[in-house]
Each structure stands twice: as structure tokens, then as C-alpha cells.
N, CA, C and O atoms as CSV, one atom per row, in Angstrom:
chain,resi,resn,atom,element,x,y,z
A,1,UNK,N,N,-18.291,29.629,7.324
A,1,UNK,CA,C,-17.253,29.932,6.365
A,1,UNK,C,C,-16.619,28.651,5.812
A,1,UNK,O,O,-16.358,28.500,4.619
A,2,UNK,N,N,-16.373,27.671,6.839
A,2,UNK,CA,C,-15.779,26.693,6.441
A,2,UNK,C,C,-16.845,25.559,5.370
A,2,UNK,O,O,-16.432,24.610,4.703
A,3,UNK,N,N,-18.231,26.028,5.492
A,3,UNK,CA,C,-19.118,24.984,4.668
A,3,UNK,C,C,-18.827,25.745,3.161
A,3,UNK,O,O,-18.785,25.255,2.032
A,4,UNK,N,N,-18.681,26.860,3.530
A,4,UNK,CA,C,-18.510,27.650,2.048
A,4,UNK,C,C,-17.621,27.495,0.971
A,4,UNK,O,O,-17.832,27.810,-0.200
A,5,UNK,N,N,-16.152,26.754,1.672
A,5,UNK,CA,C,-14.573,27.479,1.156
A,5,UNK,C,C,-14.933,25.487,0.531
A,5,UNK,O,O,-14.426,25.060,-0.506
A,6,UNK,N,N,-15.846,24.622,1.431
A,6,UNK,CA,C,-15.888,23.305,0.969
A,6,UNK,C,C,-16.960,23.356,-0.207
A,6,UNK,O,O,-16.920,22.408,-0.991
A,7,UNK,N,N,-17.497,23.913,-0.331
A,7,UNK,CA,C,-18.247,23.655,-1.653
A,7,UNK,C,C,-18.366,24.108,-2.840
A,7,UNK,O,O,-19.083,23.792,-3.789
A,8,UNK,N,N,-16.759,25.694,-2.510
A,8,UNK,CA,C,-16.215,25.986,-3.519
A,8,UNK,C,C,-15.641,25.213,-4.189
A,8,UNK,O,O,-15.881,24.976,-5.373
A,9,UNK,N,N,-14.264,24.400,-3.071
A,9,UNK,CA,C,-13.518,23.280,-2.967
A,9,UNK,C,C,-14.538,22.156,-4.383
A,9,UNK,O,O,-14.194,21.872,-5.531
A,10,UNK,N,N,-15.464,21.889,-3.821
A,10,UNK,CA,C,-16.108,20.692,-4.569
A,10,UNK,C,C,-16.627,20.849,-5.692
A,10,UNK,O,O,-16.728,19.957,-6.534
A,11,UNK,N,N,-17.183,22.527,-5.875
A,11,UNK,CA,C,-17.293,22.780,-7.227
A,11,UNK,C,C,-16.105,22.704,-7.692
A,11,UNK,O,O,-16.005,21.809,-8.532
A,12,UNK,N,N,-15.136,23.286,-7.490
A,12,UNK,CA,C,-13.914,23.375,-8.129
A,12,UNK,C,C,-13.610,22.109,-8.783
A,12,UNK,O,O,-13.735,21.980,-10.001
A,13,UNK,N,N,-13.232,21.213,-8.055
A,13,UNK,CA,C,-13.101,20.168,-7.865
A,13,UNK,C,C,-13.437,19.068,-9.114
A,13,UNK,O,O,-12.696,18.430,-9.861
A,14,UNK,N,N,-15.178,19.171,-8.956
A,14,UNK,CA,C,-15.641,18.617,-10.209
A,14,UNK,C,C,-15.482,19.020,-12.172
A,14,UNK,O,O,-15.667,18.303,-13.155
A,15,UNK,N,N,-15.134,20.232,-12.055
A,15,UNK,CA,C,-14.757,20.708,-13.069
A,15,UNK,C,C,-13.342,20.684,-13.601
A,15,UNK,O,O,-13.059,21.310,-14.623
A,16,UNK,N,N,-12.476,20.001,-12.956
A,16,UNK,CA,C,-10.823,20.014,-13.340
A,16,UNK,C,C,-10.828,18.992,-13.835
A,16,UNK,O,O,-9.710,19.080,-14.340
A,17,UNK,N,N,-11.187,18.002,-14.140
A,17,UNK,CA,C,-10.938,16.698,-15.033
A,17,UNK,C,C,-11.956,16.616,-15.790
A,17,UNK,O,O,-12.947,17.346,-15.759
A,18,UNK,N,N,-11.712,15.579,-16.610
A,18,UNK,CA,C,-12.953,15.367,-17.522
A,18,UNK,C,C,-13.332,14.069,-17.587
A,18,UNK,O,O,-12.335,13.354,-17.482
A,19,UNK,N,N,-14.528,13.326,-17.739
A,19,UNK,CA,C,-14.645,12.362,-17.577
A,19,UNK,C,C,-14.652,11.783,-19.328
A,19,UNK,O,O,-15.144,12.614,-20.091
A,20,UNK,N,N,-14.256,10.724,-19.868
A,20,UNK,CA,C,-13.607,10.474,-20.730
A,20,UNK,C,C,-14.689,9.214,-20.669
A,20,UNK,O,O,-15.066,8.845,-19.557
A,21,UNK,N,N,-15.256,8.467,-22.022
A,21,UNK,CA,C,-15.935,6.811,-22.029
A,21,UNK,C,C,-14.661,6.209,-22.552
A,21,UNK,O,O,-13.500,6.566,-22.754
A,22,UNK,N,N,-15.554,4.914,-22.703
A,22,UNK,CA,C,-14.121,3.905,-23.443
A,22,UNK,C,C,-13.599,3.901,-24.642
A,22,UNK,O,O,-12.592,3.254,-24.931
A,23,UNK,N,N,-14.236,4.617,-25.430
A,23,UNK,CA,C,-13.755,5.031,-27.337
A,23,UNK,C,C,-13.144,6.164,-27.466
A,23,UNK,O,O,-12.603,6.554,-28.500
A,24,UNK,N,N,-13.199,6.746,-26.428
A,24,UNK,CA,C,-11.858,8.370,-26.094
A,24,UNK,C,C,-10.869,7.607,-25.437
A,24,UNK,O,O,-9.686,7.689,-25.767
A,25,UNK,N,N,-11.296,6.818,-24.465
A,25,UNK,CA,C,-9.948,6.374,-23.750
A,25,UNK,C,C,-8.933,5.740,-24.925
A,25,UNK,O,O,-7.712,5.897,-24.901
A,26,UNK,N,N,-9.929,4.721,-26.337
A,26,UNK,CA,C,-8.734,3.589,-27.107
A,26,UNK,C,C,-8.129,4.798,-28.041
A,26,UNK,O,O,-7.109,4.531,-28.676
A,27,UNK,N,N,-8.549,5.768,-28.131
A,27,UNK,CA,C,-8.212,7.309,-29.382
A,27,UNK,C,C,-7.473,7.244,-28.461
A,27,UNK,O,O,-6.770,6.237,-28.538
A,28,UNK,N,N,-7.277,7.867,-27.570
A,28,UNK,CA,C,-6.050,8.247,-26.745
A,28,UNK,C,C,-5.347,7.256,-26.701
A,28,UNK,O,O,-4.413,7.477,-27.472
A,29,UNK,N,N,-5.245,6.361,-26.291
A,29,UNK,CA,C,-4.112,5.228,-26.325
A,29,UNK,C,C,-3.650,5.091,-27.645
A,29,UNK,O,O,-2.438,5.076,-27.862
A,30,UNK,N,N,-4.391,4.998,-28.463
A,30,UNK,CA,C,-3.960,5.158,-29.722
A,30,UNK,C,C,-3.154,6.237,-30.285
A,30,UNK,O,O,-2.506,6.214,-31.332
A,31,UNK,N,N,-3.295,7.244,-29.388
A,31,UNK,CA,C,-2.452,8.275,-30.237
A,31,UNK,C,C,-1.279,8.837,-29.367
A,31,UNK,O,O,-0.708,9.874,-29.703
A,32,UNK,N,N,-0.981,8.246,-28.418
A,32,UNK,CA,C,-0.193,8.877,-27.376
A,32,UNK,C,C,0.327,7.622,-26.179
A,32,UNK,O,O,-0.219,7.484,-25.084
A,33,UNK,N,N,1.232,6.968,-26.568
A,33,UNK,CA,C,2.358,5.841,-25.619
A,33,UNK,C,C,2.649,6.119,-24.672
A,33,UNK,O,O,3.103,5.303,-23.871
A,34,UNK,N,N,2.425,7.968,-24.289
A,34,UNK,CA,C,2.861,7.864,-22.636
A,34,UNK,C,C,1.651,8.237,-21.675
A,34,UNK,O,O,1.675,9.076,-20.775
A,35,UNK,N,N,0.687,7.508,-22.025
A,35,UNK,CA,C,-0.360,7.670,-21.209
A,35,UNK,C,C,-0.313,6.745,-20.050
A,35,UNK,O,O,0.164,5.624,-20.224
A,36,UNK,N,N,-0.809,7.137,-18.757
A,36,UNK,CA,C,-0.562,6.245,-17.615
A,36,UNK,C,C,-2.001,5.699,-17.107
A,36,UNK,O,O,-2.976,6.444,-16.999
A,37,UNK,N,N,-2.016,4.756,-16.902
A,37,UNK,CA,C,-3.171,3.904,-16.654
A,37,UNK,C,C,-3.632,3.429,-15.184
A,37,UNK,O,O,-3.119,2.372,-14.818
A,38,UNK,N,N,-4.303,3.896,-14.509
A,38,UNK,CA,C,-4.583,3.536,-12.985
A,38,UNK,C,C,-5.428,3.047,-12.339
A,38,UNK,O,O,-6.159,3.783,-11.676
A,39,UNK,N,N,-5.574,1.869,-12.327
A,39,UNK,CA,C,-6.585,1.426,-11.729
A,39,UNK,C,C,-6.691,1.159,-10.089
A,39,UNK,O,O,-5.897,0.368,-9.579
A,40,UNK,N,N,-7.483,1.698,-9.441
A,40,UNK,CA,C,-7.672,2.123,-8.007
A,40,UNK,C,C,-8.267,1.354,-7.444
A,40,UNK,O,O,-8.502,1.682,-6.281
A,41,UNK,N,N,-8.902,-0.215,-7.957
A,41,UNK,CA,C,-9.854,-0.927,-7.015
A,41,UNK,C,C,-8.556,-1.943,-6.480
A,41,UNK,O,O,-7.435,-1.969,-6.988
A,42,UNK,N,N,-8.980,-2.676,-5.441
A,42,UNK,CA,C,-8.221,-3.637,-4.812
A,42,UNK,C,C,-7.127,-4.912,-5.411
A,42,UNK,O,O,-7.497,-5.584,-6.374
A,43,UNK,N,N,-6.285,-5.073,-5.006
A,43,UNK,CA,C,-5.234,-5.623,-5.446
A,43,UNK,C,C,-6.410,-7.364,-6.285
A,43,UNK,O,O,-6.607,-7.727,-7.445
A,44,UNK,N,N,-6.638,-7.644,-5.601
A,44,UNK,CA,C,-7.789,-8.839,-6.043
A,44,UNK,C,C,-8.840,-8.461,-7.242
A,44,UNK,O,O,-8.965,-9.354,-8.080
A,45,UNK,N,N,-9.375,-7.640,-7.389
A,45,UNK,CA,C,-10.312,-7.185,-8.708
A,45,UNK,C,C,-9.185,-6.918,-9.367
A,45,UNK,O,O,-9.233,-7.484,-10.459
A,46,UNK,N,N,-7.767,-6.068,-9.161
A,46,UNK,CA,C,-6.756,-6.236,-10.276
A,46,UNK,C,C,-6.730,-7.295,-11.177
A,46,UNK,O,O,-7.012,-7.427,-12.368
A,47,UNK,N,N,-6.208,-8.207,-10.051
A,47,UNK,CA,C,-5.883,-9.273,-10.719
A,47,UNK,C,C,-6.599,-10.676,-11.447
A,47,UNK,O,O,-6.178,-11.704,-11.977
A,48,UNK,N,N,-8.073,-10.006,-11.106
A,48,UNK,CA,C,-9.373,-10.884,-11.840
A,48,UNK,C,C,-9.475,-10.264,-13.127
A,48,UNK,O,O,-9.713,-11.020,-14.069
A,49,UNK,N,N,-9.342,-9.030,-13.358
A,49,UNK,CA,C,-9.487,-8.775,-14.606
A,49,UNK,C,C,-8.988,-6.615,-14.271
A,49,UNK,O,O,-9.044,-5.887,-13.279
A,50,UNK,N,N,-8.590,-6.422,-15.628
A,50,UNK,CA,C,-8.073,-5.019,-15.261
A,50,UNK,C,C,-7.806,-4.656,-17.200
A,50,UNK,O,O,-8.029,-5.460,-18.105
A,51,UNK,N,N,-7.351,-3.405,-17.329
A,51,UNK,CA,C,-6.848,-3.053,-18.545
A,51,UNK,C,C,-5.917,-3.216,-19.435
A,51,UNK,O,O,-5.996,-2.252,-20.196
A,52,UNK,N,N,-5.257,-3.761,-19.686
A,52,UNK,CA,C,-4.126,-3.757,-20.679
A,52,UNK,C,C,-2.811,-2.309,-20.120
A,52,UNK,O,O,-2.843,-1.093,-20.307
A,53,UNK,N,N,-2.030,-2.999,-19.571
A,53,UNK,CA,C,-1.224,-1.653,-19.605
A,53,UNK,C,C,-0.964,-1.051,-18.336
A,53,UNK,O,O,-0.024,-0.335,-17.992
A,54,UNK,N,N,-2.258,-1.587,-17.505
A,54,UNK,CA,C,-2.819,-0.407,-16.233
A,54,UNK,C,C,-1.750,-0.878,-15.182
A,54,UNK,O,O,-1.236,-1.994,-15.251
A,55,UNK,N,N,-1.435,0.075,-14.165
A,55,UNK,CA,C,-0.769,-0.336,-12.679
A,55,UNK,C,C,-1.783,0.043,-11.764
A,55,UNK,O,O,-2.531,1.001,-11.957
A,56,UNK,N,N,-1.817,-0.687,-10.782
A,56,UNK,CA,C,-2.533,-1.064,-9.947
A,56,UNK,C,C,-2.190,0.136,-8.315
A,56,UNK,O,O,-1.173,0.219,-7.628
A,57,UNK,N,N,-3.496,0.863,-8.202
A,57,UNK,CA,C,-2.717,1.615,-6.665
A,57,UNK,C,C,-4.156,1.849,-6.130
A,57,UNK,O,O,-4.810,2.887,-6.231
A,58,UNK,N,N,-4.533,0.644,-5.522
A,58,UNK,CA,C,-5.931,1.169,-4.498
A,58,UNK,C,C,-5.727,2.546,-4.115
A,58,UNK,O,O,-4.736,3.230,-3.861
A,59,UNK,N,N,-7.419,2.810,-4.166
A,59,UNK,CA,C,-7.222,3.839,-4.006
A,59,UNK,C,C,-7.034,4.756,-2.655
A,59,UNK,O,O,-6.745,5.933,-2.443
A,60,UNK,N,N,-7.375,3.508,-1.784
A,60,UNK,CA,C,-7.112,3.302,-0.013
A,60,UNK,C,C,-5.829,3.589,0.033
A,60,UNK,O,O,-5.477,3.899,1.172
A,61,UNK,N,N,-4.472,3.621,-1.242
A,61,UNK,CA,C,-3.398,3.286,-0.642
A,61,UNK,C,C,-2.848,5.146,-1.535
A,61,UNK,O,O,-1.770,5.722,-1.679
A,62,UNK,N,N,-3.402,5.268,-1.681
A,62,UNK,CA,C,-3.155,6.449,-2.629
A,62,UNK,C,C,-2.044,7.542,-1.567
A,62,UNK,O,O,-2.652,7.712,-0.510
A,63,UNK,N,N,-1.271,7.966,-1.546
A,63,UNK,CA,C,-0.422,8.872,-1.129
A,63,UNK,C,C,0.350,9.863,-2.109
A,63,UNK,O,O,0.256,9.526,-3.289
A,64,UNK,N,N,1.326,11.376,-1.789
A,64,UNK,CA,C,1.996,11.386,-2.305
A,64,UNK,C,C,2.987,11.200,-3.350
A,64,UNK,O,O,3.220,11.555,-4.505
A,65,UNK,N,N,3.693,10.141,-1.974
A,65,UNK,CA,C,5.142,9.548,-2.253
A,65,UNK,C,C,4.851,8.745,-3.006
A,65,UNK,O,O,5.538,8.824,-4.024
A,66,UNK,N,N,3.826,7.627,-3.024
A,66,UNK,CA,C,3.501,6.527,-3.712
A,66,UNK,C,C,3.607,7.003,-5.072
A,66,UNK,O,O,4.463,6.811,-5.936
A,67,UNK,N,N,2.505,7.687,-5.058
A,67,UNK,CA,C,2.101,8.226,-6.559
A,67,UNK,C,C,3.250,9.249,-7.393
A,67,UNK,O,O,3.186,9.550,-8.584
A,68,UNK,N,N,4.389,9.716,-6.328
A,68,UNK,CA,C,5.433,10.244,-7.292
A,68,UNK,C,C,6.798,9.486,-7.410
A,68,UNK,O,O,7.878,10.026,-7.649
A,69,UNK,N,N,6.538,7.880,-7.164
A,69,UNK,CA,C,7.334,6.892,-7.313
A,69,UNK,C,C,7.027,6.479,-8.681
A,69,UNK,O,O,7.844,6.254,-9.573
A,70,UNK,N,N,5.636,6.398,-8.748
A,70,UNK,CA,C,4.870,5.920,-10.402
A,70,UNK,C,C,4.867,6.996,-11.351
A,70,UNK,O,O,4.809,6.685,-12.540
A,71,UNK,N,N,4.927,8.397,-10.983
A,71,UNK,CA,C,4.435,9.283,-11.596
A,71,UNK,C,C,5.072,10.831,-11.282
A,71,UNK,O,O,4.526,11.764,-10.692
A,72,UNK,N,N,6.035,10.781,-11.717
A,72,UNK,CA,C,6.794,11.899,-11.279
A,72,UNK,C,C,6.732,13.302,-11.844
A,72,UNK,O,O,6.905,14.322,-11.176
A,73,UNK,N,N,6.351,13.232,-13.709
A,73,UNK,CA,C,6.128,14.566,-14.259
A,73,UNK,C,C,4.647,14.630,-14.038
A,73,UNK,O,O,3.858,13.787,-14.464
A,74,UNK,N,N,4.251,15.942,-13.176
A,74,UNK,CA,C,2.877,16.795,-13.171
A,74,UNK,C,C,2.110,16.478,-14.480
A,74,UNK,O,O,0.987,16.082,-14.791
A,75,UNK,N,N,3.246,16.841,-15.092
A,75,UNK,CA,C,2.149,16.989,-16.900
A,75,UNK,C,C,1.644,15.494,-17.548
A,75,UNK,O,O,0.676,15.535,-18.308
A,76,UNK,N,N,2.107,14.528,-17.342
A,76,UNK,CA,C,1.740,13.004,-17.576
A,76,UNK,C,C,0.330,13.080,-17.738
A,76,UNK,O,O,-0.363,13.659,-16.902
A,77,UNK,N,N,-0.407,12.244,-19.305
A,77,UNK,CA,C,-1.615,11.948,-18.949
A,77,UNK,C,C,-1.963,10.855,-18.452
A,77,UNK,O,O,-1.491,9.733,-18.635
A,78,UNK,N,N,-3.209,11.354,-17.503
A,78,UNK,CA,C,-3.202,9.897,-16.544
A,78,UNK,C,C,-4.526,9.420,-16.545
A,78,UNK,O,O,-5.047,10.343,-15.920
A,79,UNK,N,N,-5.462,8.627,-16.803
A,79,UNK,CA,C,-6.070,7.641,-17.407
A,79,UNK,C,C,-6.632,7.270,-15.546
A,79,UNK,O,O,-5.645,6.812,-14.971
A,80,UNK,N,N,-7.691,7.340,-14.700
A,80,UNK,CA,C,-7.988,6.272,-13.697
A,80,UNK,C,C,-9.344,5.549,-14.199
A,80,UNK,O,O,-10.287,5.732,-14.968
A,81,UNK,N,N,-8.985,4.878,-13.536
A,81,UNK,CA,C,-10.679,3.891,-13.257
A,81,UNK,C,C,-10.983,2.838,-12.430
A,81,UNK,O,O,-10.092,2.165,-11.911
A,82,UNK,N,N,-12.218,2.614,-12.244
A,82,UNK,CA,C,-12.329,1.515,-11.451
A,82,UNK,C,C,-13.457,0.877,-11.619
A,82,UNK,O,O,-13.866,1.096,-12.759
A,83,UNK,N,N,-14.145,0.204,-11.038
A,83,UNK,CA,C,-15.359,-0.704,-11.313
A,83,UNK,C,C,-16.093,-0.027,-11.828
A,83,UNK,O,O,-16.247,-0.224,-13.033
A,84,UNK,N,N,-16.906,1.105,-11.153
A,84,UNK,CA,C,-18.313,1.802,-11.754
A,84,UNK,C,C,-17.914,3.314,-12.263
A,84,UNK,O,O,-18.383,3.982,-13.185
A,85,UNK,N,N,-16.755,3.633,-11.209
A,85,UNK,CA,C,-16.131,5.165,-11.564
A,85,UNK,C,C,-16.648,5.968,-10.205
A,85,UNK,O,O,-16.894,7.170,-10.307
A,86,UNK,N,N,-16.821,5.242,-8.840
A,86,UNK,CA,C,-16.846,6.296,-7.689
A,86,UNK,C,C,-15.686,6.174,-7.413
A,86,UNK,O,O,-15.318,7.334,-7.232
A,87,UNK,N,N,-14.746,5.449,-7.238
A,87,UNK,CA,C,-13.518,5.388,-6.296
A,87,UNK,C,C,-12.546,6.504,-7.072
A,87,UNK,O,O,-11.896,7.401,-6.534
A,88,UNK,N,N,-12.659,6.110,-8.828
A,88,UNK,CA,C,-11.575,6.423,-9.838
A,88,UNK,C,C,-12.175,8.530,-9.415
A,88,UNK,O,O,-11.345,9.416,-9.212
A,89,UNK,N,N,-13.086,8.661,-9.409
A,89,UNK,CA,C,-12.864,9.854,-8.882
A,89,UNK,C,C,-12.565,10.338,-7.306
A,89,UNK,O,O,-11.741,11.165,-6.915
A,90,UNK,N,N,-13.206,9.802,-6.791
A,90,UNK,CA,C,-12.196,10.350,-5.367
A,90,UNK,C,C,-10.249,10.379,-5.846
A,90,UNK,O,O,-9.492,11.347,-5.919
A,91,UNK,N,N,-10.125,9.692,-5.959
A,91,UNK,CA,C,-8.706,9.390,-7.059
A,91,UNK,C,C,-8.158,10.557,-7.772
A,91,UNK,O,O,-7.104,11.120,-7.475
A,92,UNK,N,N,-9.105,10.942,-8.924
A,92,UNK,CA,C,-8.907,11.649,-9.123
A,92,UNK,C,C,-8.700,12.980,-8.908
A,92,UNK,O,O,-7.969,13.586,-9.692
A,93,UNK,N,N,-9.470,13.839,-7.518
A,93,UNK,CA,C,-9.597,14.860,-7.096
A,93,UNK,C,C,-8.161,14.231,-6.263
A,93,UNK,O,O,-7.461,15.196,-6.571
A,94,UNK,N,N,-7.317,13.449,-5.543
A,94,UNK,CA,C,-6.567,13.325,-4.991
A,94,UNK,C,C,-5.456,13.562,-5.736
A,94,UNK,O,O,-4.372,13.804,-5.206
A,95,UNK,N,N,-5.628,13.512,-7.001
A,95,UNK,CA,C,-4.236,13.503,-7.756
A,95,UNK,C,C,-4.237,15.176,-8.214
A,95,UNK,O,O,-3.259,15.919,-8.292
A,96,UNK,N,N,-5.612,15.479,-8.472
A,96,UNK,CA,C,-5.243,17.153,-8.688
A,96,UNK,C,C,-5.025,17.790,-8.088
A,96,UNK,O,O,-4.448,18.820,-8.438
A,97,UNK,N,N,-5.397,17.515,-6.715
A,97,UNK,CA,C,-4.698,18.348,-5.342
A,97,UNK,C,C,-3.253,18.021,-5.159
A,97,UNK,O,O,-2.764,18.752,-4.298
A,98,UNK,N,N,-2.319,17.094,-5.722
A,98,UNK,CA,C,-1.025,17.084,-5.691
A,98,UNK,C,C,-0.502,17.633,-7.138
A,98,UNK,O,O,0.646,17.756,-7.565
A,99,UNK,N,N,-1.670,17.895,-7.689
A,99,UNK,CA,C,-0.843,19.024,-8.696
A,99,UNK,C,C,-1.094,18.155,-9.830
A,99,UNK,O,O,-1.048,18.874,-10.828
A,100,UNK,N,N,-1.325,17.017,-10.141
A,100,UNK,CA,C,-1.028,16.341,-11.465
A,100,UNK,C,C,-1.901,17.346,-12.535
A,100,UNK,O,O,-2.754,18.051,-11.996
A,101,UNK,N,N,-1.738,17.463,-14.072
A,101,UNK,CA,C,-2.483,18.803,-14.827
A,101,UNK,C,C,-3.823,17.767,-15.476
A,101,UNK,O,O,-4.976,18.194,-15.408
A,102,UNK,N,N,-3.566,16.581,-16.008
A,102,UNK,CA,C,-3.817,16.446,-17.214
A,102,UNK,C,C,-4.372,14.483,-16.551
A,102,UNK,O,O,-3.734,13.437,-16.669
A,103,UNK,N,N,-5.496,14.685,-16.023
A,103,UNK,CA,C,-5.861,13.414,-15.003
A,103,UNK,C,C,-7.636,13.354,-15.880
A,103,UNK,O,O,-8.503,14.176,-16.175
A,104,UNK,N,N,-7.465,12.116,-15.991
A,104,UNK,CA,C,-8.728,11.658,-16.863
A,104,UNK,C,C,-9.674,10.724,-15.812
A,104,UNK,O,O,-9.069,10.243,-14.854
A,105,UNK,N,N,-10.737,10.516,-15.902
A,105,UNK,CA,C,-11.872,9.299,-15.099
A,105,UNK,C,C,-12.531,8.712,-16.462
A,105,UNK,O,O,-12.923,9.273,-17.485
A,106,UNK,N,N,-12.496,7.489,-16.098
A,106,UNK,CA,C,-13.375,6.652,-17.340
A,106,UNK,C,C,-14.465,7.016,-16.566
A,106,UNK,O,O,-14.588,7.082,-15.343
A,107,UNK,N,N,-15.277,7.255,-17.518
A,107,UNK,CA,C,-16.678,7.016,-17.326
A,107,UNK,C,C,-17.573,5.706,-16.772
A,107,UNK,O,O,-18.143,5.156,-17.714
A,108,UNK,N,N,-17.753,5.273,-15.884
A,108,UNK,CA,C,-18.847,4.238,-15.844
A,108,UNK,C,C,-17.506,2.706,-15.350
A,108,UNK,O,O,-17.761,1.546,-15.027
A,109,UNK,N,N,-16.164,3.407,-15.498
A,109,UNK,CA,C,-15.305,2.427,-15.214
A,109,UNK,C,C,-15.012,1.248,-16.261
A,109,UNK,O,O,-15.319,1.409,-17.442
A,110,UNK,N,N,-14.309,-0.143,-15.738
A,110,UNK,CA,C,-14.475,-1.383,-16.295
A,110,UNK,C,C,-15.645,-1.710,-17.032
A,110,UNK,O,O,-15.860,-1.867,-18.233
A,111,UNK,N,N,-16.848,-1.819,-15.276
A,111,UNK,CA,C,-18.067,-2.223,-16.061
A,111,UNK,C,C,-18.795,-1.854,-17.387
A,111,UNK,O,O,-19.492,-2.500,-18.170
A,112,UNK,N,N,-18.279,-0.310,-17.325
A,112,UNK,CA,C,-19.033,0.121,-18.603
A,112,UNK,C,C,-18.279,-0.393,-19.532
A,112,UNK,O,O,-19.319,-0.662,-20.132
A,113,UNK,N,N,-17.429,-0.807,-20.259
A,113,UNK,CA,C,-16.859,-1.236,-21.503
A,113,UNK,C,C,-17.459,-2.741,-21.850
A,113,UNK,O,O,-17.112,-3.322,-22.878
């Protein structure tokens, strides 16, 4: 039962966000100032190079509280990514299980742009 309720879980899961490339992500920035930007790889790849805009929350460090210190309205669009785009989704399924509505994954991450 329990392999079952998990791979509902994971279908579910994969279908609540959308994965977004980098010419949807600059339309969106372009058309909307309160978009939130997250980048989930390590404080050090932050700070070698990162997005314009983005705050920084490994995704090792991901909690709650953390994330409703940065991010308090549910409805916020929220923008993750990370190097290739495995982490920015674990990330992401973490943020829809605390409810956030409206949670984006770059596609392919940094590298891809």
C-alpha cells in the first residue's frame, strides 16, 4: 500500500509545476516584478556566478521556516534553479508540499542558458 500512495505521491508530484526554459523565464521577468528567484545550489556556485535578482537557499538547507522568512504569500511566483535542474526540482516538490501555488523549474538550469 505504501509503494502505491508513493507513486501516486510522485505522479502527482511531477505534474504540479511546470518546467519553464530561459526565454519564458526573461517573458516572465519581463512582465511581472514580483517574481521570486531561487537558486538552490551551494552558497559557493552562488557566488561564482548565479542570476540577476536570485536569493540563494541550498537546497540542503531548504525548510519551512526558512522559506516563509523569504516567502510568505502561497501565491508568489517562484522561479528555482540550479546547475542542470535535479536539485531545482527536488526543491521544487518541497515547496509544493508546503503549499506554495505557482512554483516554476528552469529547465536544464544555469547551464542551459
Amino acid at each position: 500500500m505504501k509503494k502505491i500512495i508513493y507513486k501516486l505521491q510522485n505522479r502527482f508530484m511531477r505534474t504540479c509545476y511546470n518546467d519553464i526554459n530561459y526565454d519564458t523565464l526573461q517573458k516572465m521577468l519581463n512582465n511581472n516584478s514580483n517574481i521570486v528567484l531561487i537558486d538552490v545550489r551551494t552558497k559557493d556556485e552562488f557566488q561564482y556566478n548565479h542570476l540577476n535578482g536570485a536569493i540563494n537557499i541550498p537546497v540542503q538547507d531548504f525548510s519551512e521556516a526558512l522559506i516563509k522568512k523569504k516567502i510568505n504569500n502561497k501565491n508568489t511566483v517562484i522561479i528555482v534553479y540550479c546547475e542542470y535542474g535535479g536539485r531545482s526540482k527536488k526543491a521544487v516538490k518541497k515547496l509544493i508540499k508546503m503549499g506554495y501555488n505557482n512554483v516554476y523549474n528552469l529547465d536544464g538550469g544555469i547551464d542551459g542558458i
